[in-house]
Steps between C-alpha positions, in 0.01 A plus 500: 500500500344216622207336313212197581493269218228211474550187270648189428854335579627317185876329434649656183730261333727788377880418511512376858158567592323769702197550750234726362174668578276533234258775656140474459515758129789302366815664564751267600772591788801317557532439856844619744595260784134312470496290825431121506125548563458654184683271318190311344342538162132577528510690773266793538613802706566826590836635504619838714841635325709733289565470148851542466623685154869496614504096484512291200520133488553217200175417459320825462178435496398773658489769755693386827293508780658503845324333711388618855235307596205273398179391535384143364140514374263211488 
């Protein structure tokens, strides 16, 4: 199922690090295969993607989102 998810792009410093959204009522995904442009804390967006429940990663922060596409917001 593919979801819209507005928020913030943060660095989590857990184990290696990860890419995350924090959306807009606080739920933090971790992002899947985030691409270089979203690679910047403090960035707000919108993300397009599937959270994927058959993934799991070391830093577990939260849901994996899969990204498949994205909107920067100013």
């Amino acid at each position: 199922m593919t979801i819209s998810i507005t928020g913030v792009i943060e660095r989590k410093e857990m184990g290696s690090g990860a890419w995350a959204l924090v959306s807009d009522s606080g739920e933090t995904y971790e992002l899947k295969n985030s691409p270089p442009e979203l690679k910047q804390s403090g960035l707000k967006v919108t993300v397009t993607g599937e959270v994927r429940e058959d993934v799991m990663t070391f830093a577990m922060i939260g849901p994996v989102l899969e990204i498949k596409s994205f909107e920067l917001l100013l």
